[in-house]
C-alpha positions, 0 to 999 in steps of 0.5 A: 527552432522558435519558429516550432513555438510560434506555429502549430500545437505548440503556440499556446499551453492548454489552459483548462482541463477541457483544453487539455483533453483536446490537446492530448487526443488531437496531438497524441491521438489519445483518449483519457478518461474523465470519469471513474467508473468505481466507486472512490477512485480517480479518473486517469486523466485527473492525474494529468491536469494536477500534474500538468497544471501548476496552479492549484496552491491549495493542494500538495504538490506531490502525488502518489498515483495506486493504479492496476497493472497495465493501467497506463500509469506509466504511459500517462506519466511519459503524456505528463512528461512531455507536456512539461517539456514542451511548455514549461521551458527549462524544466528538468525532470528525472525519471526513476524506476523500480529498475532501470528496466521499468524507467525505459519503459517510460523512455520507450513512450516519450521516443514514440511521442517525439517521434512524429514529425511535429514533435521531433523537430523540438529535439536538442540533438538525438534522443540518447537511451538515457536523456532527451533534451529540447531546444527550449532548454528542458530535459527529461533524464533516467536515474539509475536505482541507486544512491549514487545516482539520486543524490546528485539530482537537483530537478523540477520533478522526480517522477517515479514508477513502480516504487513499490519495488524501490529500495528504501534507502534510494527512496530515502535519499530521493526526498531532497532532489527537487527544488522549484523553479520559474520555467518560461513564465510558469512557477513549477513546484519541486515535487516527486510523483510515485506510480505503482501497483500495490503488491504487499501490506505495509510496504512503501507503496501502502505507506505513500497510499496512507499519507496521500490520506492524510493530506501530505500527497494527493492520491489518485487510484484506479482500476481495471475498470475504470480504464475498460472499453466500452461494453457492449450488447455482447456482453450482458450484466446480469440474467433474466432473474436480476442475478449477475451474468458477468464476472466484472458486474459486481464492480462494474455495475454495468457503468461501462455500458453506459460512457458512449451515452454519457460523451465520457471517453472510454479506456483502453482495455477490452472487456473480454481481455479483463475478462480473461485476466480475470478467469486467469489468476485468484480473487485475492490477486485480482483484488489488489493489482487489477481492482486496486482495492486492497494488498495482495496477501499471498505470502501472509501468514494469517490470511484470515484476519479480515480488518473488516471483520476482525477489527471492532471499535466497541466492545459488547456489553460485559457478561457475568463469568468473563476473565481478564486475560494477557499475552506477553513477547519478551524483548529488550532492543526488540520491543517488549509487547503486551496484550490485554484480553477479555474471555466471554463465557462463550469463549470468544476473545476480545483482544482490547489493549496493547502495549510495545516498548524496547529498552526498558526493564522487565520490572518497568513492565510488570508495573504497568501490567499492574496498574493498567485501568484494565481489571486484573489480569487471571493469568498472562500467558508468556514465552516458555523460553522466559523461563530461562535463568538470566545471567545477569539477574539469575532468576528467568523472566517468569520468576521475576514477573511471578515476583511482581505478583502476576501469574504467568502461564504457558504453554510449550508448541510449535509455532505452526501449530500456535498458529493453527489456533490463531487461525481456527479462531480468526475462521473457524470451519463453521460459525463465526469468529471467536477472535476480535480486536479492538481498532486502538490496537494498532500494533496488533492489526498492523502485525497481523496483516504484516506477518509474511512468509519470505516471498524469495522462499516459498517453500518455507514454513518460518515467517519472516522475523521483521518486527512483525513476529512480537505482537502476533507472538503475545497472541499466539501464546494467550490463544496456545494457553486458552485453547490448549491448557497451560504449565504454571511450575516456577522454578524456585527463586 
């Protein structure tokens, strides 16, 4: 068995990127890209170097990597894994999938690699369905999606794939399973590496994406096209006019034509099957899992809210006959949310400050309302269940605010029908929007994006009650009261 390390393409670790790359297509006849093709993105094979090489203490360890379904993130990730078990001597790493069946995907590509003949005479025994282990004393094992199994685990590398589909208490428990380790001379940092395809706003993966942008984890992305084949004369850019003749140009920009002449490898998916995947689903789904430029929105329940657009960082200058305005979501273990608007006199809406606390007392909030540096509020538009009497206090919530001395309005409908006019005024038929929010509303941003209907229940018109409901609630009631005309009789208390 050290014969196998004293001879062959195991004699030396590869030392350098260039190195690397050679190692990979002479042993494994693979060719990884070195050079992304969208603007922002990684290149796949900046993923194997920082996985692979351990030298870098500059940057973090862990690594999130966002990439386009059939990518070959999870293919890449067995490449990383192999290396790691042929020359850092003694490391264990485990793999965990967003199912079993995802994690054997990983496995079926580490048997292809150790089944060459240079390759299978590393093995420690056979090849089992859950675990290879080679005469240098390292193993890669699958882990079943499951507490049990993940808190067990004390490894070199946790690599998971498709974590978007991970349960998030497994998730939790898989931050305390690496530890660090010398492994033949090499310093292997304990690390977990997460692969998936983003599908939903604000789920785990968007959440990973959004500390790898901080700095916790490092960030690799790419998409289709960073990973196309070479395009060839067949294939034409754009027309005798300069317009765009081909669906992938306006991401593309004709880069793919041009890695033959560059000497940079090409990636392994053709240009006419990404162009048939392309004719074959909607711009909203091409979007997030081929391009990988945003989450796919398809179960949102406000489509229509744009960040770009919808989301501004000032306010234009303030105009004679605007009013001041506020929304209100009552709560006690849930948060109460409250909402501070501007109404120009062209009827646009500026939503500019937001404000969500649980477990504290209405008269709590009312004085904030009050002494906000926001000028004074004409109205707040609320709930029409807040004018229930409380058992507790035995006046309903809209006296108590009304008590206080701010003047509450609302506005009796569905919420469907609230929302339509959230919507008219995120995208009306014709014009621009009539609904803006400033960026410190954070809370609210996040919750238009968020508010989703059960992807479980498409045949449901009631979105999912998951936090998301409050603040776009404060919303719906100011736009019902605006648009709709409001009640304002108190009960007398």
């Amino acid at each position: 068995m050290d014969d196998m390390y004293e001879s062959g393409p195991f004699v030396r670790a590869p030392r350098s990127a260039d190195e690397l790359h050679a190692w990979v297509r002479e042993h494994l006849d693979v060719q990884v890209p070195r050079q992304p093709l969208m603007v922002g993105h990684s290149a796949p094979f900046d993923y194997l170097c920082h996985a692979f090489f351990e030298t870098d203490p500059g940057r973090a360890r862990d690594c999130v990597v966002w990439a386009n379904r059939g990518g070959g993130k999870t293919f890449l990730a067995a490449v990383a894994t192999a290396l790691d078990l042929i020359f850092k001597p003694g490391i264990e790493i485990r793999i965990l999938g967003g199912s079993l069946e995802q994690a054997k995907r990983m496995h079926a590509h580490l048997r292809q690699v150790f089944s060459r003949p240079a390759f299978s005479a590393l093995l420690d025994g056979k090849i089992t369905e859950r675990r290879i282990r080679l005469g240098n004393g390292s193993v890669v094992e699958l882990l079943a999606q499951s507490q049990t199994s993940v808190r067990g685990t004390r490894v070199q590398k946790l690599r998971c794939d498709e974590v978007e589909l991970f349960d998030p208490d497994v998730w939790e428990a898989a931050q305390l399973t690496t530890r660090s380790k010398d492994c033949g001379g090499v310093l292997v940092s304990g690390s977990i590496e997460c692969l998936s395809t983003m599908h939903v706003p604000y789920g785990l993966m968007y959440r990973l994406v959004a500390e790898a942008r901080e700095g916790v984890r490092n960030l690799f992305k790419w998409g289709v096209i960073d990973v196309l084949g070479v395009c060839d004369e067949a294939h034409q850019c754009c027309d005798e006019s300069g317009e765009p003749a081909c669906p992938l140009y306006s991401a593309c920009l004709g880069r793919a034509k041009l890695r033959d002449a560059a000497g940079s490898p090409a990636g392994h998916i053709d240009v006419r099957d990404a162009l048939r995947q392309q004719q074959r689903v909607s711009e909203a789904t091409w979007s997030a899992e081929m391009l990988c430029l945003r989450p796919r929105r398809s179960d949102c329940v406000l489509p229509e809210f744009d960040r770009a657009v919808h989301v501004v960082d000032a306010l234009p200058g303030e105009v004679e006959g605007a009013v001041w305005i506020g929304g209100m979501d009552f709560g006690i273990r849930a948060p109460t949310v409250v909402l501070w608007a501007r109404v120009d006199p062209d009827g646009v809406l500026y939503v500019v400050d937001e404000r969500a606390q649980s477990g504290v007392v209405l008269a709590e909030h009312a004085e904030a309302i009050l002494k906000s540096p926001w000028p004074t509020l004409e109205w707040i538009a609320v709930d029409p269940a807040g004018n229930q009497r409380s058992g507790q206090t035995g006046i309903s919530d809209v006296q108590a605010l009304t008590k206080a001395g701010l003047r509450c309005r609302w506005r009796r409908m569905g919420v469907m029908e609230g929302l339509s006019l959230v919507r008219a005024r995120l995208k009306p038929a014709s014009g621009s929007p009539r609904l803006y929010v400033h960026q410190r509303c954070r809370g609210l941003v996040e919750s238009l994006e968020k508010y989703r209907y059960p992807a479980e229940n498409p045949h449901t018109l009631t979105p999912v009650k998951d936090g998301s409901d409050h603040a776009v609630d404060a919303l719906r009631y100011m736009v019902q009261c605006l648009d709709r005309g409001y009640e304002t009789k108190v009960s007398r208390y």
